[in-house]
N, C-alpha and C positions, 0 to 999 in steps of 0.2 A: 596478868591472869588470863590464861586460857580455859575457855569456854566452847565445849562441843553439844552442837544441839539435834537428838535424836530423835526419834520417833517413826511411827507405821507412813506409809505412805496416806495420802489422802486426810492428813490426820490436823491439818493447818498449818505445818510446819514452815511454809515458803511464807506464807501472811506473817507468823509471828516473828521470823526471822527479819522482817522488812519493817517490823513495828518498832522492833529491840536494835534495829543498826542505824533505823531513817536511810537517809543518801549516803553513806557512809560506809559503802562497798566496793569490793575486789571484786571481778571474777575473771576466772580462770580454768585450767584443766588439772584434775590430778596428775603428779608424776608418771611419766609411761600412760597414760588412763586420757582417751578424750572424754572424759566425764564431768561437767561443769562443776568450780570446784566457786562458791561462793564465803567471803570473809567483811567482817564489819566489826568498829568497835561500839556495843553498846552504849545509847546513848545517856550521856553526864557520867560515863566511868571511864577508866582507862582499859578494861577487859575485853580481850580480844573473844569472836565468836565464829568458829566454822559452822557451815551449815551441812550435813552429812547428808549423802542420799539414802532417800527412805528405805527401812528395811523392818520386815516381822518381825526379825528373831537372826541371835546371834549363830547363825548358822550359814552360811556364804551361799548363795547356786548361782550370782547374777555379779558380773562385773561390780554395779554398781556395792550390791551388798558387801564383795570381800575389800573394797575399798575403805567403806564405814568399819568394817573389823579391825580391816587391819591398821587404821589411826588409832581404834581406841585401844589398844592390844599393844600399839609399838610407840605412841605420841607421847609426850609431859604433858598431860592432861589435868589443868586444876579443877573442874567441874564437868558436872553433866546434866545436861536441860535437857529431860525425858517430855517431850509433851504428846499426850494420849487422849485420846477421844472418849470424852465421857458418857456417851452414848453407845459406845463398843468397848465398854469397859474390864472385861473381859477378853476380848480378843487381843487390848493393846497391854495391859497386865503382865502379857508370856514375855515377850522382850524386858518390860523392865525387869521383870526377876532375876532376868542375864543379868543385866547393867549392876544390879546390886549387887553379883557377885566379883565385878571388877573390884579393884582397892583404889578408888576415884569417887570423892563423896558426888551425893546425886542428888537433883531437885525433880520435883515432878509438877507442871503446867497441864493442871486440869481442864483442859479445851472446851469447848463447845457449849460450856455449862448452862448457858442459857437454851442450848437448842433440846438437853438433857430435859429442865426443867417443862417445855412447852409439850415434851413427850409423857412427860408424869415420872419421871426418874428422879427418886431423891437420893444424895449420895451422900451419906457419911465419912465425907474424908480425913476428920480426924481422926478415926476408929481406923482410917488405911494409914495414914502418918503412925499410928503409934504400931498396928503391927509389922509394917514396914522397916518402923524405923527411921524414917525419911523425912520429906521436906514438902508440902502438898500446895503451891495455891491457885485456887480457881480463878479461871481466865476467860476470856470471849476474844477470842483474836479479830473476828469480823466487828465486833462490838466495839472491840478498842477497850474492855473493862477488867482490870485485874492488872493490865502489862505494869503498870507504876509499881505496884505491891511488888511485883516480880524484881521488875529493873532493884530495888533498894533493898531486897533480900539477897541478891547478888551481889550490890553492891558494897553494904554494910559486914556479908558473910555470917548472914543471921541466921544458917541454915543450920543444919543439923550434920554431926560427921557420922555420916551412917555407915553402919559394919554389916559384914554377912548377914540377913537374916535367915534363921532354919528354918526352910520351907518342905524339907522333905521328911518321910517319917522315920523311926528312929533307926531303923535296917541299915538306910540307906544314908543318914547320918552317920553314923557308926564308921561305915565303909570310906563315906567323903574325907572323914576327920584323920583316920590311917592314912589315907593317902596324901592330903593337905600336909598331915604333919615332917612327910619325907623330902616335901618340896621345898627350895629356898629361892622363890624367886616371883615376880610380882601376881597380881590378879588368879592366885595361888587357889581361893575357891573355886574359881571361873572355871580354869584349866583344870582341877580336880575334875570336875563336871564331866568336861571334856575326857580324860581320862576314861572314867567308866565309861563313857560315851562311846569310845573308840574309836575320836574323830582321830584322821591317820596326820592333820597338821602336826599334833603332836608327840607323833609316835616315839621321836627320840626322846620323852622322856618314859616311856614303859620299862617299870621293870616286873621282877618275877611276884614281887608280894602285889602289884596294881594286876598283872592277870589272872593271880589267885585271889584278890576281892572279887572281880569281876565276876570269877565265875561262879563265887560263894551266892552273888548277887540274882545272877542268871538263873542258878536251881532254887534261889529261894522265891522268887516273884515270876519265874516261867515263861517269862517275856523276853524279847531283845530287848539288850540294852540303853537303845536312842530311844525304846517307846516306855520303859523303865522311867526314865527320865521328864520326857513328855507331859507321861501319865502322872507323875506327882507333880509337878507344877503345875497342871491343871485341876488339879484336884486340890492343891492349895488354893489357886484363884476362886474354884468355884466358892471355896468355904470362905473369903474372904467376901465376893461378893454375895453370897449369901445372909450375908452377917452387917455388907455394909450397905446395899444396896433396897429401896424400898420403890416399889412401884404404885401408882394407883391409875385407875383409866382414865385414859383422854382419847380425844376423838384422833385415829391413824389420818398421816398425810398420803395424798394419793403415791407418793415415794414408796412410803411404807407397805403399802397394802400391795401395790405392784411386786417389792423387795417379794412379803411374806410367799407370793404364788411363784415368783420365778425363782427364789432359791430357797423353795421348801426341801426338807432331808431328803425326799423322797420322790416328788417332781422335779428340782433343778436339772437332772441329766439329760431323762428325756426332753424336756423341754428345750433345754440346749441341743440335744440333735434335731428337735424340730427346723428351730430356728438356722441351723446350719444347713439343713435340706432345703428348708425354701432359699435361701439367698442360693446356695448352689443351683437350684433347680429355675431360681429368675436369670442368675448370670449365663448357666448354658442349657438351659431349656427355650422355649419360646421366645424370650425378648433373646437374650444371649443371640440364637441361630438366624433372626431375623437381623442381628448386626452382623453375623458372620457374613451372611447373604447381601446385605446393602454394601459394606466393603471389599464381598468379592466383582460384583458388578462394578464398582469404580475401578481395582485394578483394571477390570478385562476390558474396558473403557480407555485406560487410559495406557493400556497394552497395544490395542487396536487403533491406537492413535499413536502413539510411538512407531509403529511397526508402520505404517503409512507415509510418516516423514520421514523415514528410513531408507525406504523404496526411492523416496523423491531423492534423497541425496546421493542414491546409489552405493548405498552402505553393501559390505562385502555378505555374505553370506553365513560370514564365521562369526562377525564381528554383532551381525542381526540378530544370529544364536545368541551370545552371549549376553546383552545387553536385552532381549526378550524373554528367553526362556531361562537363563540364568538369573540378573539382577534383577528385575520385575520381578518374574515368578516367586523368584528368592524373599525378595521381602515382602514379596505381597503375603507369602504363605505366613509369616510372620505376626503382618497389620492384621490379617485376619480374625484373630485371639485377642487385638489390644482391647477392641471395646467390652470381652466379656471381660478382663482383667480388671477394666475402668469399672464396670458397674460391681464387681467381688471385689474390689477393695473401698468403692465408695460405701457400699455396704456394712463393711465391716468397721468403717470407718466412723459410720451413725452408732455402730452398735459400744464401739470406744468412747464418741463422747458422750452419748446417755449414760457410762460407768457400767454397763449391763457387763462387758470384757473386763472391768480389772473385778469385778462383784465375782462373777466364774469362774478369773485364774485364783481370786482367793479360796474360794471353793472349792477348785482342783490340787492345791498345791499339794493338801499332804499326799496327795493320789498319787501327784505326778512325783514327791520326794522320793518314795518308795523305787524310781527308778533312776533314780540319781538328777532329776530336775526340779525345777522350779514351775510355779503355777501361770510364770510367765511364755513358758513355753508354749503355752495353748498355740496362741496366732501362727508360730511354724509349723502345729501340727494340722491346722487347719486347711493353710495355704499349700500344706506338703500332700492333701488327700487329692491336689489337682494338681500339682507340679511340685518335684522337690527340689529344683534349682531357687526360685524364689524363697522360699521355705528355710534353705539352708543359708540363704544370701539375709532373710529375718533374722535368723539366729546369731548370726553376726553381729548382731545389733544388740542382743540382749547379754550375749557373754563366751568369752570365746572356749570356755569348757561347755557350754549347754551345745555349743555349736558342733565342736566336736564328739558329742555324744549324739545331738541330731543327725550329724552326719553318718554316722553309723549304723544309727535305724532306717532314715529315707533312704538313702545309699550303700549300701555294707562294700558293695566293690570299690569304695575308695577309703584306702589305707589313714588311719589318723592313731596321732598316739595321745595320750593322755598325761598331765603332769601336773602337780600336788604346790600349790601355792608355799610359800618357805617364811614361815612365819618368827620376826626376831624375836627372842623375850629377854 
């Protein structure tokens, strides 16, 4: 039995993955992908368990994410361990609605529940199992409380074989259901979706009645069709947690209170250009120019000292040049820059492990989706407002479509093409 284990980033998933295998792990790279590919058999079963890199939503912009798609899109996948943060109960929601629409029955590990409770968040999960559909049990993976329950509802297969649930309204029901019905081939809601969507992995299979719902869809809701989409899944989430979610007051952690000011709807941006002004303005303003200044007096130091035992040895005149005013000079002009780099990346560096950077790219993705990226993108576009060699050498690192789309904006005089992932079904 295969077991693939999904969820948002930051959501516990590396903890519960380490509770559910013990020592009893692979790791590796994906195929073609240096992307650490980790595997384990749950323990006291015989069920194998990939660990997927984290991703929002079934939508690809990041190496890592069209990796996670495309296992669970092209793999023999017997199950699916959804685990979600029950404190962001809502944000982690959008993903599993995907997952439901795969044809791959699905559990859902309700995380955090104790950190839920201390906040005053009560959660009605049977009220989400039954309009789900699905399979719900609450867990504390730092706790270590609930994994047992988990492990023997996996192991016994005591879950529930969940089907499509309809989460959109009936317009767009209607339209999914036409096009579902033409299809003969797996995860057939998913890819319906996708469909209207008009994501282009799929494009071979469009025909002329899926362009004519489309565009029945388009003049009846006046929207594009990915926000079409969007928009009723979140509009089903809300009404689900509306329904299942109860609050009462407890005293904010300073987390909290810090979260509510820097990424309020309406203060997060500025704030975040504050904050990118001063660390730029520490890196090359005052401290910055005072290292430029301390490591130009060391070269011209140790210029003037070269150039002196130079003389002694009777070095040629060409050879003075070169080895002064060439190699010196040359790298000196270079070192000059390193410590304001050192202090703009140590910087930035603080601002990653406080979480305050992946809190922002969350906060910018759907910003930055709108132009064909991810909210991971940010740190290239930060490091590119001072240099866009490093910037496009980041990009590199996140995904090599984001890259070649960085490179286009930092760069445009360097030619790149673009090309569309090839998805088996």
């Amino acid at each position: 039995m295969k077991v693939a284990l999904v969820g948002n980033q930051n959501s516990g998933k590396t903890t519960l993955f380490n509770l559910l295998t013990g020592t009893h792990q692979k790791i590796g790279n994906w195929a073609g992908v240096t992307i650490e590919k980790k595997e384990g058999k749950i323990r006291s079963t015989d069920c194998e368990m990939i660990d997927l890199p984290g991703l929002y939503a079934l939508s690809p912009y990041t190496k890592e994410e069209q990796v996670a798609f495309d296992y669970l899109l092209n793999e023999e996948i017997d199950l699916i361990l959804n685990i979600i943060d029950a404190t962001q109960l809502e944000r982690s929601l959008y993903l599993t609605t995907q997952l439901l629409e795969l044809d791959i029955p699905l559990i859902i590990a309700l995380n955090m529940k104790d950190v839920a409770d201390i906040k005053g968040i009560k959660i009605d999960y049977q009220l989400i199992e039954e309009k789900l559909n699905t399979t719900i049990i609450p867990i504390s993976a730092l706790k270590k409380t609930g994994v047992y329950d988990l492990i023997q509802v996996i192991k016994n297969k005591t879950y529930k074989d969940n089907r499509y649930a309809h989460i959109y309204d009936h317009d767009f029901e209607a339209s999914l259901s036409k096009i579902t019905n033409n299809l003969n081939i797996k995860h057939k809601s998913f890819i319906g979706t996708k469909l209207i969507e008009g994501d282009e992995r799929f494009a071979m299979l469009v025909t002329d009645d899926i362009i004519a719902e489309r565009k029945r869809l388009e003049t009846h809701y006046k929207r594009s069709l990915d926000q079409i989409v969007a928009d009723e899944r979140y509009r089903y989430i809300e009404l689900l947690r509306d329904d299942a979610v109860k609050s009462f007051t407890k005293n904010k952690t300073w987390t909290d209170r810090i979260d509510d000011v820097l990424l309020n709807r309406y203060l997060a941006i500025p704030i975040f250009v504050i904050i990118m002004f001063g660390i730029y303005y520490l890196a090359a303003g005052p401290i910055g120019s005072l290292t430029v200044d301390w490591v130009s007096s060391i070269i011209e130091q140790f210029s003037t000292w070269l150039s002196g035992k130079l003389n002694i040895w009777n070095a040629s005149p060409w050879s003075k040049s070169l080895v002064i005013d060439g190699v010196v000079a040359g790298v000196g002009a270079v070192l000059n820059f390193v410590p304001q780099l050192v202090i703009l990346f140590t910087l930035i560096a603080i601002l990653e492990t406080t979480g305050y950077m992946s809190r922002i790219a969350f906060f910018l993705d759907r910003l930055f989706q709108k132009i064909g990226l991810s909210g991971k993108s940010l740190v290239p576009f930060i490091i590119g407002s001072g240099c866009s060699v490093p910037a496009i050498m980041s990009a590199r690192i996140i995904n090599d479509e984001t890259e070649r789309k960085m490179t286009i904006m930092l760069t445009p005089f360097i030619p790149c093409s673009a090309k569309l992932p090839i998805i088996t079904l």
